[in-house]
C-alpha positions in Angstrom: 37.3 -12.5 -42.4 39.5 -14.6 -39.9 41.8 -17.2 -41.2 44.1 -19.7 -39.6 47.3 -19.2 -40.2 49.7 -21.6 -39.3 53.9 -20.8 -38.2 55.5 -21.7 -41.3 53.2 -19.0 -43.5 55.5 -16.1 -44.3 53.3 -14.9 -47.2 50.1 -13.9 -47.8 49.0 -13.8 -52.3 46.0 -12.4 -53.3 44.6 -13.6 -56.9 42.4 -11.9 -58.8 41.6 -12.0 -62.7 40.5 -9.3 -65.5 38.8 -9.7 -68.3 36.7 -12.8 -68.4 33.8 -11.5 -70.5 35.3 -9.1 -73.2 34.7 -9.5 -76.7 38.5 -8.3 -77.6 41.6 -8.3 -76.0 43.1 -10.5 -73.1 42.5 -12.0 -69.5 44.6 -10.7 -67.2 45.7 -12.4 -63.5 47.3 -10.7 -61.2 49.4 -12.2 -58.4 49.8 -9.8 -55.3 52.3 -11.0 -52.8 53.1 -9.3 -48.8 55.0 -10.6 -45.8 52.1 -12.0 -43.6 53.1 -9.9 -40.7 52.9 -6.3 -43.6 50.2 -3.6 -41.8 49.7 -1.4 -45.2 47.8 1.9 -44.4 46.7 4.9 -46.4 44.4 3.1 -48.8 41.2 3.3 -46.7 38.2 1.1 -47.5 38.9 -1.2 -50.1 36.6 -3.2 -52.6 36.1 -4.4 -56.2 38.4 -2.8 -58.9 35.4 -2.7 -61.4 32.9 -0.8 -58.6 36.3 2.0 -58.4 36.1 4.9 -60.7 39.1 5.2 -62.8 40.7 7.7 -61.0 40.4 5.6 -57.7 41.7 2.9 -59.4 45.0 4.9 -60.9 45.5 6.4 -57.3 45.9 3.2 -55.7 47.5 1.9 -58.5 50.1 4.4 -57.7 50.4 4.2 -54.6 51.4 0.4 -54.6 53.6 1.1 -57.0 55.5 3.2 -55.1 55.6 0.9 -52.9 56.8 -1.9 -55.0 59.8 0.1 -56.2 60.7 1.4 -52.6 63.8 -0.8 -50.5 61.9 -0.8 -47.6 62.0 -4.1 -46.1 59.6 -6.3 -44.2 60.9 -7.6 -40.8 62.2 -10.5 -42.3 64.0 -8.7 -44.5 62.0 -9.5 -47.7 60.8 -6.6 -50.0 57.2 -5.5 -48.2 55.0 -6.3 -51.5 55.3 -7.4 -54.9 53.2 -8.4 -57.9 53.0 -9.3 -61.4 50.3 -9.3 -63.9 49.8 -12.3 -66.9 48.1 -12.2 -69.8 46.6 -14.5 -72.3 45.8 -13.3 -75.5 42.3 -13.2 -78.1 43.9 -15.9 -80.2 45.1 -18.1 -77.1 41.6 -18.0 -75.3 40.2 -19.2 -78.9 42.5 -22.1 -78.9 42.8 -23.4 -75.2 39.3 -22.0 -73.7 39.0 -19.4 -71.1 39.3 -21.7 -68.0 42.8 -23.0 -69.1 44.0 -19.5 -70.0 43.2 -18.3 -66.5 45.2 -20.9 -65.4 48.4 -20.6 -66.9 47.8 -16.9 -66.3 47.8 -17.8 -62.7 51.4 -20.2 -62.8 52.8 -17.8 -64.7 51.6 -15.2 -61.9 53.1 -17.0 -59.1 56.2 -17.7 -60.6 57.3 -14.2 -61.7 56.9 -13.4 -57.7 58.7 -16.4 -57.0 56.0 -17.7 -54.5 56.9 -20.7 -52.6 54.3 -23.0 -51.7 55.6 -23.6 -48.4 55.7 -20.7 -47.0 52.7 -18.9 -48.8 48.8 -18.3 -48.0 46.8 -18.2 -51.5 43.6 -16.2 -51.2 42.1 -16.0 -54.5 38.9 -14.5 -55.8 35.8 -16.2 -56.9 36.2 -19.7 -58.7 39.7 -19.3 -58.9 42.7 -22.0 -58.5 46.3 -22.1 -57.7 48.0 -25.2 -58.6 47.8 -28.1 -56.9 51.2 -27.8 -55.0 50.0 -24.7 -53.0 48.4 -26.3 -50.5 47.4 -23.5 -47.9 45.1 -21.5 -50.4 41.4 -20.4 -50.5 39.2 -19.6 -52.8 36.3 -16.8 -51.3 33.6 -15.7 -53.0 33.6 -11.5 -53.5 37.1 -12.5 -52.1 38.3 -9.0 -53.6 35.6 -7.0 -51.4 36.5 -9.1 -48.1 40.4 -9.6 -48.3 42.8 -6.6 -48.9 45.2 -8.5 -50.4 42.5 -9.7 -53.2 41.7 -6.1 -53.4 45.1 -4.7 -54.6 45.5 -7.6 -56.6 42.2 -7.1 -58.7 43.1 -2.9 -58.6 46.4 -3.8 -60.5 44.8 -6.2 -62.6 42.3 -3.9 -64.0 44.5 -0.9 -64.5 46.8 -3.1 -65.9 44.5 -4.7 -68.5 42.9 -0.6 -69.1 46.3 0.8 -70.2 46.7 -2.1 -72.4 43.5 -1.8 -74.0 44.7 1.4 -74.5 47.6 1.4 -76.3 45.7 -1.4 -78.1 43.5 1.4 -79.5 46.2 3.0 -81.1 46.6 0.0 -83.5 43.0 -0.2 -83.8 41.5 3.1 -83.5 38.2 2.1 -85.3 37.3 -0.4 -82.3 37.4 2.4 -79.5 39.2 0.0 -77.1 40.2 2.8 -75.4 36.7 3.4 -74.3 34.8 -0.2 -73.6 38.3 -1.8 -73.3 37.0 -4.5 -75.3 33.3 -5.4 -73.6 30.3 -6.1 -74.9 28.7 -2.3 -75.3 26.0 -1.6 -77.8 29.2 0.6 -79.8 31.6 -2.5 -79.5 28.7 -4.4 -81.1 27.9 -2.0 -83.8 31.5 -1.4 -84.8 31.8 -5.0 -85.3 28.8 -5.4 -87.8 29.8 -2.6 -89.6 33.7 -3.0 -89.7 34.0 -6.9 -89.3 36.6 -8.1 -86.4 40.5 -7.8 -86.2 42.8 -10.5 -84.5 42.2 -8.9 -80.6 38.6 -9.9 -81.2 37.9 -13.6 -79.5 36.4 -15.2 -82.2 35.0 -17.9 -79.6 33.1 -15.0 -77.8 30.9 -13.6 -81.4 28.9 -16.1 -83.0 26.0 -14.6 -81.8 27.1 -11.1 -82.5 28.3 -11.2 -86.6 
């Protein structure tokens, strides 16, 4: 995909969310930020997190972390990638709604990597938004299959969001987070009639289901 680019764009973020359509547990946005001018290698083809097997997933994952932590510097002298990962919980998206969770995940997101506005491209997956003072963004549909920098950003998102379900699981071991991570599965389902729902459940998300 070719985009303009114009002399005062340092930075190139890639948005991408977790976690929409779960039945527990929270949404997740991560905010993946690289000097415009960055050529990252070793990763091959790239694509959807969720089409990744696990494994995939957790060696990229790796990989970028690495990266994150190493003092390599871009050639402006800026660390070569950074990223952080928000999180709204069950009981939030009850009270504010999905869409307005996503979006403080997303501030929050580009605040913790301290992206400024006007030196910073915004790519962001699907019907995603930055706020209103980023003016050079872009919203692309399957954004995470066509832009690298979507890519990592929904890779890190999801493993993220996995491990937390996770640990999650060890509070709640009846719920097998660990294994649906919180989605809709026939098991998630049945658990749920048969044990009623604990406070990672999104009430909002089950009136159809108890």
């Amino acid at each position: 995909m070719i985009l303009i680019v114009t002399k005062n764009i340092k930075f190139i973020v890639g948005i991408d969310e977790v976690g929409r359509g779960p039945l527990a547990g929270p949404v997740a946005v991560c905010a993946f930020i690289m000097p415009i001018d960055f050529k990252i290698s070793g990763f091959g083809p790239l694509k959807d997190s969720k089409k990744l097997t696990p494994k995939k997933r957790e060696e990229i994952f790796c990989k970028l972390e690495i990266l994150k932590n190493s003092r390599q510097r871009s050639s402006q002298g800026s660390k070569k990638i950074d990223y952080s990962v928000c999180y709204e919980s069950a009981k939030s998206i009850d009270k504010i709604g999905l869409s307005k969770a996503i979006k403080n995940c997303i501030k929050k997101s580009l605040k913790n990597i301290k992206a400024n506005p006007k030196n910073c491209l915004v790519l962001l997956d699907g019907g995603l938004k930055a706020p209103e003072e980023f003016k050079n963004q872009k919203t692309i549909i399957k954004g995470d299959e066509k832009e690298r920098v979507i890519a990592f950003a929904s890779i890190v998102a999801k493993v993220s969001r996995d491990s937390l379900m996770c640990k999650m699981s060890k509070k709640y071991p009846k719920y097998c987070f660990e294994i649906h991570k919180g989605y809709g599965t026939k098991k998630h389902c049945e658990i749920i009639k048969k044990e009623g729902i604990c406070k990672e459940h999104r009430k909002s998300f089950l009136r159809n289901i108890r």
